[in-house]
VEXSEBA-591489 format. One record per residue (C-alpha): z, y, x. Coordinates in nm, 3 decimals, padded with zeros to 5 digits. Last residue first. Layout:
BEGIN
Z,Y,X
...
END
This chain:
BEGIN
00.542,25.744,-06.742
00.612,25.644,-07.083
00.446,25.338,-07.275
00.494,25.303,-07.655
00.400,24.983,-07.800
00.422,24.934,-08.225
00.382,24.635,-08.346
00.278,24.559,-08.765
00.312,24.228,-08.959
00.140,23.921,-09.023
00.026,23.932,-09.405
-00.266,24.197,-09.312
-00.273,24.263,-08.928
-00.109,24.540,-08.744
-00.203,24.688,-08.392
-00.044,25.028,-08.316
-00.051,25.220,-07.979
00.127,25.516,-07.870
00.042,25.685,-07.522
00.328,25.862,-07.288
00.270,26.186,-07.124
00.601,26.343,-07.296
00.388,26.516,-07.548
00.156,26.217,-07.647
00.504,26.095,-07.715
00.535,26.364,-07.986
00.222,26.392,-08.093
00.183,26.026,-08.184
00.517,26.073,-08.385
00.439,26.297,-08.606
00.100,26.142,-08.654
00.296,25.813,-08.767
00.572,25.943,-08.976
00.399,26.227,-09.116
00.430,26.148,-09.486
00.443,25.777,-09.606
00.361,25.485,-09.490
00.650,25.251,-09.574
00.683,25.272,-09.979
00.303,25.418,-10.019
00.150,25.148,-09.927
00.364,24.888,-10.162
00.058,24.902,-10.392
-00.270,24.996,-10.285
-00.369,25.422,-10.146
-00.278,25.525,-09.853
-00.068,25.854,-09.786
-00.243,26.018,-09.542
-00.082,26.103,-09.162
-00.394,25.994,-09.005
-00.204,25.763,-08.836
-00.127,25.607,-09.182
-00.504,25.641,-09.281
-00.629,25.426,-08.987
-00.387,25.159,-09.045
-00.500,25.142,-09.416
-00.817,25.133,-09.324
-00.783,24.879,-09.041
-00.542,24.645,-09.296
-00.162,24.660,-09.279
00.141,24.439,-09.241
00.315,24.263,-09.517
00.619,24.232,-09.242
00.675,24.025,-08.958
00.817,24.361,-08.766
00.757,24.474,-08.391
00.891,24.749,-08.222
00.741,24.788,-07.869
00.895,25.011,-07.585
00.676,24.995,-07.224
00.874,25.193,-06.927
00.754,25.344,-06.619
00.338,25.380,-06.676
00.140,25.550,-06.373
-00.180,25.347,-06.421
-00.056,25.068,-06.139
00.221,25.053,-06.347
-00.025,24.834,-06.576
00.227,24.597,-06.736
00.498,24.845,-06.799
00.870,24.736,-06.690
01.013,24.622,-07.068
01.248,24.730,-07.362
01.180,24.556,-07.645
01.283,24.617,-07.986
01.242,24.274,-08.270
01.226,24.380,-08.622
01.323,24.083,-08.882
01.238,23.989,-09.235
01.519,23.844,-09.479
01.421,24.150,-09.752
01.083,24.309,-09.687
00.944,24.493,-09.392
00.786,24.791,-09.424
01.020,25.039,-09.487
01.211,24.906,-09.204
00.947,24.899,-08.980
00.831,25.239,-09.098
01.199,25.350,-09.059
01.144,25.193,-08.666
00.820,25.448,-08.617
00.975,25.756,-08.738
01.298,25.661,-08.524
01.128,25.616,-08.227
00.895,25.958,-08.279
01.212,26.141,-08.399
01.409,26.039,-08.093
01.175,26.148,-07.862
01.184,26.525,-08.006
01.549,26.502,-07.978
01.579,26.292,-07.649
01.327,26.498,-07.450
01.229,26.272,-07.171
01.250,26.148,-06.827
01.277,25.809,-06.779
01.573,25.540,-06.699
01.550,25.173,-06.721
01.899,25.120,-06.546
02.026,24.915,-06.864
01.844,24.610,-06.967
01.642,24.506,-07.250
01.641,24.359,-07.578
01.756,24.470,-07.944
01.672,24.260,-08.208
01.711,24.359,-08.557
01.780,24.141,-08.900
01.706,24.231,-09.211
01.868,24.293,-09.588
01.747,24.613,-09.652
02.130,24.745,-09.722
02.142,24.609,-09.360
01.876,24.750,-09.239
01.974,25.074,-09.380
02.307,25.074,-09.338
02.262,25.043,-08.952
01.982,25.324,-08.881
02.216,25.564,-08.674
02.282,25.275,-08.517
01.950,25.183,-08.425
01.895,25.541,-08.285
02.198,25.474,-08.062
02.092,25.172,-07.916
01.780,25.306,-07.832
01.896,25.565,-07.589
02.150,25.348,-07.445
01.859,25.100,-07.365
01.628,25.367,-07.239
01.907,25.560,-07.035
01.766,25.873,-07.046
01.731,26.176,-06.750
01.640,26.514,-06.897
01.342,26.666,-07.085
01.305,26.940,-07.284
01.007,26.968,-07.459
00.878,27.272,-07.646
00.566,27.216,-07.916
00.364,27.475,-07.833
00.015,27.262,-07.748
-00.146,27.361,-08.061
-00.153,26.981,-08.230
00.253,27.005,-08.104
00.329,27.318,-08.271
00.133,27.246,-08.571
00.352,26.843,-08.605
00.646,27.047,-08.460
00.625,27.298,-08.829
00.551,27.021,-09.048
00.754,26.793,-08.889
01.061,27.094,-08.947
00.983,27.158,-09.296
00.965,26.798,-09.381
01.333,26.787,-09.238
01.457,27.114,-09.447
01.294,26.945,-09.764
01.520,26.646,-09.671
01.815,26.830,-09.589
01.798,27.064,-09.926
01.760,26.752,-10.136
02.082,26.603,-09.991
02.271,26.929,-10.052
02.136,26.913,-10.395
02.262,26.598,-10.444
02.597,26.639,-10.294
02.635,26.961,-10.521
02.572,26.735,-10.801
02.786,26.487,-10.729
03.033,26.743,-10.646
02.983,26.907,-10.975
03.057,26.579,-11.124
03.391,26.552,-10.930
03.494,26.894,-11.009
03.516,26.846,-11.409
03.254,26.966,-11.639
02.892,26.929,-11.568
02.668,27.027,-11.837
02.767,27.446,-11.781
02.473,27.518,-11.834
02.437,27.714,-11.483
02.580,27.360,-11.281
02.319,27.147,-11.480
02.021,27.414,-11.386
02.189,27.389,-11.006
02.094,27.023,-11.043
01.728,27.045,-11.188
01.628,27.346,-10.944
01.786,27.117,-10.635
01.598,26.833,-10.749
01.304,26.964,-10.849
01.288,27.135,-10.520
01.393,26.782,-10.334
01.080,26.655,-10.509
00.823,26.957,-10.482
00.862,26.928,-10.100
00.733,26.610,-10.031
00.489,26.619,-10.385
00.315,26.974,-10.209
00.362,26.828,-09.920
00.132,26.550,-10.007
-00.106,26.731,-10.210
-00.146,26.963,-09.943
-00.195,26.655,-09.665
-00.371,26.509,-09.903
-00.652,26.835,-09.897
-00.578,26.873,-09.467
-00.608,26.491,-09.443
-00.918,26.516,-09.638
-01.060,26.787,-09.442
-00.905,26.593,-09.106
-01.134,26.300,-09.253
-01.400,26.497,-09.240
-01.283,26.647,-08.873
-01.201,26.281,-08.758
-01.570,26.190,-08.847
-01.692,26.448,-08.748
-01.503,26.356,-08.425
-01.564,26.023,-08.420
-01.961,26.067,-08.470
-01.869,26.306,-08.176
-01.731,26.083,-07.979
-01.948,25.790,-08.088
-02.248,26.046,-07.991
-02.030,26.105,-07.651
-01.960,25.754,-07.604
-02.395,25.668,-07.675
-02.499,25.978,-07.454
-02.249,25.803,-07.170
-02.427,25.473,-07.209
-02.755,25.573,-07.281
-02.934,25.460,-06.958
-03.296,25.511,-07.027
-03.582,25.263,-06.959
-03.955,25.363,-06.982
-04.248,25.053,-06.972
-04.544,25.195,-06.931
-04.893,25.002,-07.007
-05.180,24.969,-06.820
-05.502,25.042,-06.994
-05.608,25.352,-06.829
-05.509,25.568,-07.114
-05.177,25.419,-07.121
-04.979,25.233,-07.384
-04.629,25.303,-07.403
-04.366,25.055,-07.444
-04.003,25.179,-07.489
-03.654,25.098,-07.375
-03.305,25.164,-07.458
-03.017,25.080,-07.209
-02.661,25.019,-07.321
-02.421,24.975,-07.016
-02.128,24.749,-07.033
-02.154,24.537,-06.722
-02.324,24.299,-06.919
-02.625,24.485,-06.983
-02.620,24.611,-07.375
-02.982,24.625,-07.472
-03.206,24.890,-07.731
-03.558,24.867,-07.872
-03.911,24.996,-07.833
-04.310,24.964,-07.903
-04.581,25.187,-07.879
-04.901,25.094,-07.982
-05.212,24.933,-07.723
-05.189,24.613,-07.889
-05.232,24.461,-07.535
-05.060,24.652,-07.269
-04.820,24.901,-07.494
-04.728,24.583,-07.717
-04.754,24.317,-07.482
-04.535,24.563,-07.258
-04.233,24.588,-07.609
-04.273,24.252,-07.670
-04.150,24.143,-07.322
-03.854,24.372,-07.383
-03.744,24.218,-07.724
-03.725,23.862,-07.521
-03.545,24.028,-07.303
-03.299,24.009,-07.599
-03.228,23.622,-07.584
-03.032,23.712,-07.219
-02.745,23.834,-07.464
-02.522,24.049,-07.279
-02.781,24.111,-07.071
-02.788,24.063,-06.644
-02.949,23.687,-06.627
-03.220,23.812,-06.912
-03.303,24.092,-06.633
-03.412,23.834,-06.404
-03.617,23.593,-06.649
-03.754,23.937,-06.806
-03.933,23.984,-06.460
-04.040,23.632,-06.432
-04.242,23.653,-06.780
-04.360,23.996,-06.663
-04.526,23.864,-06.334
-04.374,23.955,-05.986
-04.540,24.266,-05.794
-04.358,24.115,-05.502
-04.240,24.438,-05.387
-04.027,24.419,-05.789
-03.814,24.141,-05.652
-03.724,24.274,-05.307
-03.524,24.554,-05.450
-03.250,24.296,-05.595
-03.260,24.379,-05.991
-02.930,24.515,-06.199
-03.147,24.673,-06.440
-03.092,25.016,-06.360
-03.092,24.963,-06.026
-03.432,24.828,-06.018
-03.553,25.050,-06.245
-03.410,25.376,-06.001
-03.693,25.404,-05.757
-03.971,25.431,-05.953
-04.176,25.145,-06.094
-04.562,25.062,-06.012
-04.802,24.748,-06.058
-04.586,24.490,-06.245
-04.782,24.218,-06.323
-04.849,24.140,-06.740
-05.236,24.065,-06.714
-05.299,24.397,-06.882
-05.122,24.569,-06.584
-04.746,24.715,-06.622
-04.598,25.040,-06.548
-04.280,25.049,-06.445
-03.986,25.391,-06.550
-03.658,25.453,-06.483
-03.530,25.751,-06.660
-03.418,26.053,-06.488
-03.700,26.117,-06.334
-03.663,26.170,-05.928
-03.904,25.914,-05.798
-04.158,25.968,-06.096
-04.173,26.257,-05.933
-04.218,26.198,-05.587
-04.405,25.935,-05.665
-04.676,26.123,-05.843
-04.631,26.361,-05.581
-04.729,26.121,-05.313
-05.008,25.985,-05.550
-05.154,26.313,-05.626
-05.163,26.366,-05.237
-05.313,26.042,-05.165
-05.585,26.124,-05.476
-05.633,26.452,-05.272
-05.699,26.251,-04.990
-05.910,26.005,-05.140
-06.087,26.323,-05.346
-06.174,26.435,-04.998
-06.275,26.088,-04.832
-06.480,26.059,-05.146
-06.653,26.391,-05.128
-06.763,26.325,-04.707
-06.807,25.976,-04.803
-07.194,25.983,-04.760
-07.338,25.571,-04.783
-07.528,25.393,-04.559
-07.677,25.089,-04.578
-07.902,24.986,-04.303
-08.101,24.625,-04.382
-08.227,24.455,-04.050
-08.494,24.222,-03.967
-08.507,23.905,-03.800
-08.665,23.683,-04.063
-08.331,23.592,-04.196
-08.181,23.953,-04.231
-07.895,24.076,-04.052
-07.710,24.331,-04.244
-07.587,24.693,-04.096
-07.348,24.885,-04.315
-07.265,25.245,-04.216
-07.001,25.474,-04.386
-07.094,25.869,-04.291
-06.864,26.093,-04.293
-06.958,26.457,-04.287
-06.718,26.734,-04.092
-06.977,26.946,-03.942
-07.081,26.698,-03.657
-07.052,26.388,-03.825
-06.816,26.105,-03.821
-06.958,25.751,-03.849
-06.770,25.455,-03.971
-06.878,25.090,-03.934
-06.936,24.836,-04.097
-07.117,24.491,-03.961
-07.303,24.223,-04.129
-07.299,23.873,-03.990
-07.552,23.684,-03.780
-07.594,23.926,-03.493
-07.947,23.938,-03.364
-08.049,24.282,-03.538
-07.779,24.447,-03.436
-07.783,24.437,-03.085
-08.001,24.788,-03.137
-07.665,24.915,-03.236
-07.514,24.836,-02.854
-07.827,24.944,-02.716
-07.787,25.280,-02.892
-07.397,25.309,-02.792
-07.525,25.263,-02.412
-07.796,25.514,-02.427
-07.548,25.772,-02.608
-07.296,25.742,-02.344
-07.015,25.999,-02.411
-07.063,25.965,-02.830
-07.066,26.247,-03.090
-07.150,26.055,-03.387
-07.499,26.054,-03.536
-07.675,26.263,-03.782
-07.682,26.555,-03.561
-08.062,26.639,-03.628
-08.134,26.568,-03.251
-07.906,26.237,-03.263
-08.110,26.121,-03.567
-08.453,26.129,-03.352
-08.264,25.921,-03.104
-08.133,25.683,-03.390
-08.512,25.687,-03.481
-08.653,25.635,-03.181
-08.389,25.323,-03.093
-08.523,25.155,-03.425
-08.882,25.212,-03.408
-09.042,25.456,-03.625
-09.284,25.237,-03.860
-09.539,25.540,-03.927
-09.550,25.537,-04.228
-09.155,25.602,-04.267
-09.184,25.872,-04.013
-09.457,26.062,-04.195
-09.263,26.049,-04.498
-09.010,26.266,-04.331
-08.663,26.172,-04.233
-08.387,26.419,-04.309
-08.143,26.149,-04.206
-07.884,26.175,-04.519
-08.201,26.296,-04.742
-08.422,26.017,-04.608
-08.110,25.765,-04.709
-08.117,25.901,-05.028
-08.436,25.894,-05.119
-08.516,25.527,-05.029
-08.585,25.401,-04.672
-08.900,25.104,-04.587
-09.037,24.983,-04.340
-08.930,25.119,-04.010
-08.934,24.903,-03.672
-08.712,24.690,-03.506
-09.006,24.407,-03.461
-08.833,24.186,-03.697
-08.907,24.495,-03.960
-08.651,24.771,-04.036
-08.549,24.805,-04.395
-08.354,25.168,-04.479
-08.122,25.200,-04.831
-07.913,25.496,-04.849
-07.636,25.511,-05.128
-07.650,25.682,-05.452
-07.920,25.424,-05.570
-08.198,25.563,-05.783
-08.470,25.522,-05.509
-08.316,25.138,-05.448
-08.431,25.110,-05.801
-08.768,25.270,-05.731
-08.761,25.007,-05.435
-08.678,24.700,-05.587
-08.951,24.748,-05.855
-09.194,24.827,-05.557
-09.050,24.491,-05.500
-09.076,24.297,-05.786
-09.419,24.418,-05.858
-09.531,24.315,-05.493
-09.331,24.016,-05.570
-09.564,23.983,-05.894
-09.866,24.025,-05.747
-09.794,23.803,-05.434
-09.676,23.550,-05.693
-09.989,23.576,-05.867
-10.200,23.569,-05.582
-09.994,23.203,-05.440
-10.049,23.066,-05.846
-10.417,23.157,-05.774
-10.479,23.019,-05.453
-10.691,22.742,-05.527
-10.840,22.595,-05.159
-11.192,22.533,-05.069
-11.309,22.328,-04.817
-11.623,22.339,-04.585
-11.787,22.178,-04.341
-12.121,22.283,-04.159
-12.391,22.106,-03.981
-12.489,21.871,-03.711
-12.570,22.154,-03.437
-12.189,22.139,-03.364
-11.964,22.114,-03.685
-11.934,22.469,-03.856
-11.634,22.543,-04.006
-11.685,22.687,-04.338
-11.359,22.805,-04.497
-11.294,22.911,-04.896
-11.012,23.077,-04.989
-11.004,23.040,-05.436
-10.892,23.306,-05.655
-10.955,23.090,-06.005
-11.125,23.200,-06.366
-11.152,22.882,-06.585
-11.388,22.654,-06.725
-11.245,22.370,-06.554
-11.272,22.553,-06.228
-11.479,22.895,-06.250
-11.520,23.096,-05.876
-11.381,23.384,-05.730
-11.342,23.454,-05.333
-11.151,23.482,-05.058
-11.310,23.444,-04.736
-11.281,23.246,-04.421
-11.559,23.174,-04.171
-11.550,22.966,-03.836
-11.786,23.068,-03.559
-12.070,22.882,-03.406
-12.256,23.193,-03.428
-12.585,22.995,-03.595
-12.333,22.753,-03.804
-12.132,23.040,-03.962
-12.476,23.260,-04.033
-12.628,22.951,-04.209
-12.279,22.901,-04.405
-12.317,23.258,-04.582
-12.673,23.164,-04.603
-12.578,22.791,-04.803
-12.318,22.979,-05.021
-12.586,23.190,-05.158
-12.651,23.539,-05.076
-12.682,23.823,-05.317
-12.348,23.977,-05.257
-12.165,23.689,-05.322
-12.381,23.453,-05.537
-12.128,23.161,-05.687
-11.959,22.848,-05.515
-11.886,22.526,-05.664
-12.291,22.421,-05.593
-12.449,22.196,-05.725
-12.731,22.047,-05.481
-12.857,21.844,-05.810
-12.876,21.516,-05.585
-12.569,21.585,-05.384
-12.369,21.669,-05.719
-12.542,21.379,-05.869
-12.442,21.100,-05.591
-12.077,21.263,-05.592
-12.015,21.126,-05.972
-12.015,21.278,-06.279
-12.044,21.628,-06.256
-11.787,21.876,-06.399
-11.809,22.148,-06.083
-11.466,22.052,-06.037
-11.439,21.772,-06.091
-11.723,21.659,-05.820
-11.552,21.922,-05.551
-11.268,21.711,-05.605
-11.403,21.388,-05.527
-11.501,21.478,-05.200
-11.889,21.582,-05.161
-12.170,21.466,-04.869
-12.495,21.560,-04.814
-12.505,21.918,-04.944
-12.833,22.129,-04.778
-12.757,22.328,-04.505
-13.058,22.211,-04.299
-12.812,22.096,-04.033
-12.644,21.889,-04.262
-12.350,22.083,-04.536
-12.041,21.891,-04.573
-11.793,21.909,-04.894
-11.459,21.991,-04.957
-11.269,22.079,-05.320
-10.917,22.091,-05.283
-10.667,21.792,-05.374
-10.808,21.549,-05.067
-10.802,21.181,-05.211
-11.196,21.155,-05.096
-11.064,21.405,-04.804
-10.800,21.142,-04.727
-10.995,20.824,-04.826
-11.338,20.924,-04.542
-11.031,21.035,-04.314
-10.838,20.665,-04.316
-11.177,20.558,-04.296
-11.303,20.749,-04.041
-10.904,20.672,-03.814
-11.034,20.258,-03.933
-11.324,20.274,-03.765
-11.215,20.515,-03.501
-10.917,20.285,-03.404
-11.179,19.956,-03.416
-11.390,20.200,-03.234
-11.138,20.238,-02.970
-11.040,19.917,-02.955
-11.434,19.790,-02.853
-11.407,20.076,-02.635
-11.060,19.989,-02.455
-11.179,19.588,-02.453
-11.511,19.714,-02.327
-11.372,19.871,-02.032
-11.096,19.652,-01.941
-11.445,19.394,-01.991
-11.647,19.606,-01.728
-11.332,19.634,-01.476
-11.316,19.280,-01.500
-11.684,19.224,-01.497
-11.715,19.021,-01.170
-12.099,18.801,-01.247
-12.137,18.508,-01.154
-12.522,18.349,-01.167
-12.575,17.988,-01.225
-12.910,17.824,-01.082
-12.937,17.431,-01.235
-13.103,17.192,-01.039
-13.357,16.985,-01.209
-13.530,16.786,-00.927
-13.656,17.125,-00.696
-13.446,17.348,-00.559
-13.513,17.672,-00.525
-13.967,17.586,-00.528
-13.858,17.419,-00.831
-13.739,17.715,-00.990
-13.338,17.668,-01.082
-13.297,17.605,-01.502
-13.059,17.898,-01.618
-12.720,18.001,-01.684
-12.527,18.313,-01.686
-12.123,18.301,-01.652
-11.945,18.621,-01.661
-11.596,18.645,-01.498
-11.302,18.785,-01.576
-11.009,18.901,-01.267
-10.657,18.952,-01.477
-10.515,18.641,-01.266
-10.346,18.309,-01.290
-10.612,18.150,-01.472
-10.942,18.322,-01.439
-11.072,18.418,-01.737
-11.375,18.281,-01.805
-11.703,18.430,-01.992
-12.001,18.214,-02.096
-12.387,18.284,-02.150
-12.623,17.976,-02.146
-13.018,17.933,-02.081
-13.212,17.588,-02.159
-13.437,17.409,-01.948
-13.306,17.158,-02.183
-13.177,16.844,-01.961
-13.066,17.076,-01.687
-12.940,17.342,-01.922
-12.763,17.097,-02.137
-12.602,16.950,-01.794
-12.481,17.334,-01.698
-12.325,17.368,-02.032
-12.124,17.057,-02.013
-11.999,17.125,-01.643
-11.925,17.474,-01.779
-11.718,17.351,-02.057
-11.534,17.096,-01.835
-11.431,17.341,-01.578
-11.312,17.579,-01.833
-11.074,17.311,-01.943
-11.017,17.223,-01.626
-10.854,17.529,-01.524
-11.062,17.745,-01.286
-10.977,17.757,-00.905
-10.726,17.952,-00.742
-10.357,17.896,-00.622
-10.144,18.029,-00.900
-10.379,17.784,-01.189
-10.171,17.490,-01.068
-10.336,17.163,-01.174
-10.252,17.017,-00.791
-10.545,17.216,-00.646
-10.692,17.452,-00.965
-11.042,17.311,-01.050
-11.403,17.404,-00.845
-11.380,17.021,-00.710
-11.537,16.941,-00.998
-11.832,17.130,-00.914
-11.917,16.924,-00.541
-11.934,17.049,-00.205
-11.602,17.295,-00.212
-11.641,17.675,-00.115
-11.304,17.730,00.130
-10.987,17.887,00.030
-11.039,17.898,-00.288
-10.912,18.175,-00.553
-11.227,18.194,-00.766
-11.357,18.576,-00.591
-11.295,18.427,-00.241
-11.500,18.102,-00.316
-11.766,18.286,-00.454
-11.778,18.495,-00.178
-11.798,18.160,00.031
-12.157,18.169,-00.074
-12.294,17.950,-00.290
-12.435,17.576,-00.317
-12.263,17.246,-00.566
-12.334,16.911,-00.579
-12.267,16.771,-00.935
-12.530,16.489,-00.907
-12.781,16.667,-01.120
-12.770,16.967,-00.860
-12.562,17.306,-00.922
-12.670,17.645,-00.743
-12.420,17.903,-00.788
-12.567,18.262,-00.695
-12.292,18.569,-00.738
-12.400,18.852,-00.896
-12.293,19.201,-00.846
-12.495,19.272,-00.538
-12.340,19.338,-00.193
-12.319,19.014,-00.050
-12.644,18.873,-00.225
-12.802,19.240,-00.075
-12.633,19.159,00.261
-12.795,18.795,00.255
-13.148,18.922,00.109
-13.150,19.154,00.434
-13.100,18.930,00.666
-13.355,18.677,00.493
-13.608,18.960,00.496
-13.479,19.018,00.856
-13.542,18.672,00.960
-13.856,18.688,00.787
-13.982,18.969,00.990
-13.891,18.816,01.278
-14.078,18.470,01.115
-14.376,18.676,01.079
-14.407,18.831,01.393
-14.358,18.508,01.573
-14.594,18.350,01.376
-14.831,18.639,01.477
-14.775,18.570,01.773
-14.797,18.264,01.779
-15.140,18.309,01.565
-15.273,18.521,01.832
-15.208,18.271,02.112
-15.342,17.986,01.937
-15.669,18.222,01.895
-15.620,18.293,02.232
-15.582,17.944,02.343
-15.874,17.847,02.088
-16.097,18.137,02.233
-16.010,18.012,02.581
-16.111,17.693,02.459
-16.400,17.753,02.319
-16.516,17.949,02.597
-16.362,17.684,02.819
-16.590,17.406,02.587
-16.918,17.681,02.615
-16.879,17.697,02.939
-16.849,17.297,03.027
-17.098,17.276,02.809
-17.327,17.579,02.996
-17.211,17.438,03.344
-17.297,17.057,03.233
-17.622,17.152,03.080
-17.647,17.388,03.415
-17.631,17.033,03.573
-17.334,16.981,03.718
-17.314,16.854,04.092
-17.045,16.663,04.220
END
């Protein structure tokens, strides 16, 4: 078939066309293919970025159908991403396994149909039920090209962490909130004046108390004004002084003075500067806290001049162990130097410093005995101690824990008191000693009325037990035990009066006791010069017989005058009587008057009679001075008593019976004694014609002869002649053994002459004793005992 070059250039033309077509067809493929590689890794990549990013797409149609990646489904708790929006709910209602509760369901469905109908945006926040995960909800209308027909595009957002967050900050501003208020009212309420200085120092914000006290009205005019509390120091202003704290960053404190209420007050003022922002500052009154610094500066350099004064040492040492303070004396005990003390000598340097000047004891291990007193300052109590010196000083040492740590040394030289402390023990020893071997018993007793001190023999001289007076018992229980041993316990009454007198009146004071054994004791307060009182107690018993002897004798001598004077007169009547009578009778016989024999014998008789009487008052006269001189002779031989007796009261028969009495005569034979029975008999017979004499007419005398009641004593034989006659008083008694003639009627009948004394000497010469009670009205007995 042949082509026409028509044919050839159409049919050229169509495969050029064609050829260009297949490689323009070509060209686009591959560029088609290009593109849709490079969409498949723009679509690639968008999936890893939707993976990664923080938002979560949810695409929601009108019918409820639902798009999003199973992320989504992860991050609500599902299992699988559902097809429709309701299906987003908990399976079963159970919030444990996933899904949102339908109550959050609902709200979102709602919200996602207002933004379909609207075009509308919304914001909400869930809380996954059944876990801490939140979730951020942001709505909006999908673009048409998304999804077109009024879809709605929902973006999740995971802000759990974001909301812990914002939860912590939103309660941490709350906290700050309130913490700047709480601040704001505590430096509004603040007592000292603060205030706040911006960065160009200028006052932007006052307290209260900054506002009284610079006496402006409110804060608003104090920060309008710029008032300042502070005054010029040194020609700069408060504001340079806190320019130079802010530029070095540095807090300031000074003390300065400023006027508060119109007056003068010590103030420390502080600027602490706050960043670049500006400067605080407070100011606090310190007035009352310099005046008591003044005045317990005053009080203790007062301390110290007193301490100065002191006789004892006084050091301080620090809580650091070092030297304060010492007064004079304890720098003259420790020779320390002024230097020393200013230089706070540690405590160990200073007891090795003392050590060189031999002002501590000699010790084996000083390093040891130093730590031990370096211990000192953490003890809690104070400790004593005793230091002896090289040289014979002795030093007492007090160390006192302080509160703050420190330590208070006391020390005090006893070198003179230890000496007068043994001399004092020596004074005392003596004292003792002497008061020891006094005479007199002697207790001194305190103002309060203890006994303090007694010698050895007041305890036996009151009849005490030993252990009472180591009790130092009172004076009311002292008396209460001697009371027990007086004759009359009333009179230690007397003795009390006698220490309140020499303790409290300060006068002496005494009086005299009988003890009940028989001993007289006189006492006597003294007051001493050191207050006490002495109490001195004498036994007077034998000074009291001997005074009553010799009171007796004087007595017995004056009465010895008078016996000597009546004994004259009495003679002188005892032998003038048978005198007369012989001179008047031998007168008759001269003249002649009588005439026959018998009346001359009468008269003869009488004279005769006279002459035997005067002869027998011559004789007790003479063996009355022999007996009183001791020369009286005795001449003794064996006596029946009875037979004796018996013949003296016969010789005596006419008489009683011309006196009209009767006499008993008892006893037995075999009493036999030794004695003189001449001399004897006058002394019996004196005594019985007293009885006779003195007994009137129908009386009786009763002898008895009787075995001695005390022959223990050495008495054999007891006589007593007894009478019921008129009897005799004690002076009349005592003048008829005195050998007087008492006066009184009817005394003179039976007491006459020497009877009685006569007859005392006598037995008192054959050993024997003669004793003679007689009572007025009641009669008179005579007892004679013989050994």
């Amino acid at each position: 078939m042949d082509l026409s070059p028509l044919s050839l250039v159409l049919i050229a033309l169509v495969l050029a066309a064609w050829a260009v077509g297949a490689g323009f067809v070509v060209l686009r493929a591959n560029r088609s293919a290009r593109r849709a590689k490079a969409l498949r890794t723009s679509v690639k990549r968008m999936q890893t970025l939707l993976d990664v990013a923080p938002a979560l797409p949810l695409l929601v149609r009108v019918d409820g159908r639902i798009e999003a990646p199973e992320r989504l489904a992860r991050m609500l708790g599902l299992a699988t991403m559902p097809k429709y929006l309701s299906e987003l709910a908990a399976p079963s209602g159970n919030p444990k396994e996933g899904g949102l509760a339908q109550a959050q369901l609902d709200q979102l469905w709602g919200k996602i149909q207002t933004t379909q109908k609207s075009a509308a945006p919304f914001r909400m926040a869930i809380n996954l039920p059944g876990s801490q995960r939140s979730l951020a909800l942001y709505g909006t209308l999908a673009d048409p090209q998304v999804s077109p027909g009024g879809a709605a595009l929902v973006w999740v957002f995971d802000f759990t962490e974001s909301h812990a967050e914002m939860a912590r900050l939103r309660a941490a501003a709350a906290r700050a909130t309130g913490d700047f208020a709480a601040l704001v009212g505590l430096i509004e309420a603040a007592p000292m004046p603060m205030w706040f200085r911006g960065a160009d120092l200028t006052l932007q914000l006052v307290n209260q108390a900054y506002v009284d006290a610079v006496g402006a009205a409110s804060a608003a005019e104090v920060v309008q004004g710029q008032i300042e509390l502070l005054e010029l120091e040194e020609g700069r202003s408060p504001a340079d002084i806190a320019r130079a704290s802010l530029q070095g960053q540095e807090a300031s404190e000074r003390i300065v003075a400023a006027t508060i209420h119109g007056a003068r007050r010590t103030l420390r003022v502080s600027d602490l500067p706050l960043g670049q922002e500006g400067v605080a500052g407070y100011a606090i009154d310190i007035e009352e806290q310099q005046q008591v610094a003044r005045e317990f500066r005053a009080f203790r350099d007062a301390q110290r001049a007193l301490l100065d004064q002191l006789s004892v040492g006084v050091a301080l040492f620090d809580a650091e162990e070092r030297l304060t303070f010492a007064n004079r004396p304890f720098r003259r005990l420790f020779s320390l130097t002024e230097e020393a003390i200013e230089a706070h000598t540690p405590f160990e340097r200073f007891l090795a410093e003392a050590r060189e000047r031999s002002r501590t004891p000699e010790v084996r291990d000083f390093p040891e005995w130093r730590r031990e007193r370096a211990a000192w300052f953490g003890m809690q109590a104070a400790i004593e101690e005793a230091w002896p010196l090289p040289g014979g000083t002795h030093l007492r040492i007090v160390a006192q824990p302080m509160p703050d740590g420190g330590l208070v040394l006391i020390t005090e030289d006893r070198t003179e008191s230890l000496a007068l402390s043994a001399v004092r023990d020596t004074l005392l020893r003596t004292r003792t000693a002497t008061l020891d071997s006094l005479f007199e018993a002697l207790a001194i007793f305190a103002p309060d009325g203890s006994v303090q001190l007694w010698n050895r023999s007041f305890a036996g001289t009151w009849g005490l037990a030993a252990d009472l007076l180591d009790r130092h018992p009172s004076a009311d229980e002292l008396l209460n035990a001697i009371g027990r041993n007086l004759v009359n316990p009333a009179e230690a009454a007397m003795i009390g009066a006698a220490v309140r007198a020499a303790t409290l009146d300060r006068r002496e004071k005494g009086g005299q006791v009988e003890l009940a054994d028989g001993r007289t004791l006189r006492f006597a307060g003294i007051p001493l010069p050191d207050g006490n009182g002495l109490l001195t107690v004498l036994d007077i018993t034998a000074s009291q017989k001997a005074e009553q002897a010799l009171r007796e004798r004087a007595e017995a001598l004056e009465e010895a005058d008078a016996v000597k004077a009546k004994f004259l007169a009495n003679m002188s009547y005892e032998f003038r009587t048978p005198l007369t009578t012989i001179g008047g009778y031998a007168e008759l016989l001269k003249s002649g008057a009588a005439g026959d024999a018998a009346t001359q014998g009468e008269y003869v008789d009488a004279i005769l009679a006279a002459v035997e009487r005067l002869t027998e008052q011559v004789e007790n006269v003479l063996d009355l001075s022999q007996s009183e001189a001791g020369l009286l002779p005795i001449r003794k031989e064996r006596l029946d008593v009875l037979d004796f007796l018996t013949t003296l009261v016969r010789e005596r028969e006419q008489a009683i019976i011309a006196a009209g009495l009767s006499l008993d005569l008892k006893g037995r034979r075999g009493r036999v004694i030794e004695a003189d029975p001449r001399q004897l008999g006058r002394a019996v017979g004196n005594l019985l014609d007293n009885a006779i004499a003195g007994t009137p007419d129908g009386g009786r005398i009763v002898i008895e002869i009787r075995r001695a009641s005390d022959a223990d004593a050495g008495w054999n034989v007891e006589i007593s002649i007894a009478d019921n006659g008129r009897g005799m008083s004690a002076q009349e008694l005592a003048v008829a053994q005195g050998g007087v003639k008492p006066g009184g009627e009817g005394a003179s009948e039976r007491r006459t002459g020497l009877g009685i004394p006569l007859a005392r000497q006598l037995i008192a010469g054959h050993d024997g004793t003669l004793e003679i009670v007689s009572r007025k009205g009641a009669g008179t007995t005579a007892t004679i005992r013989l050994p």
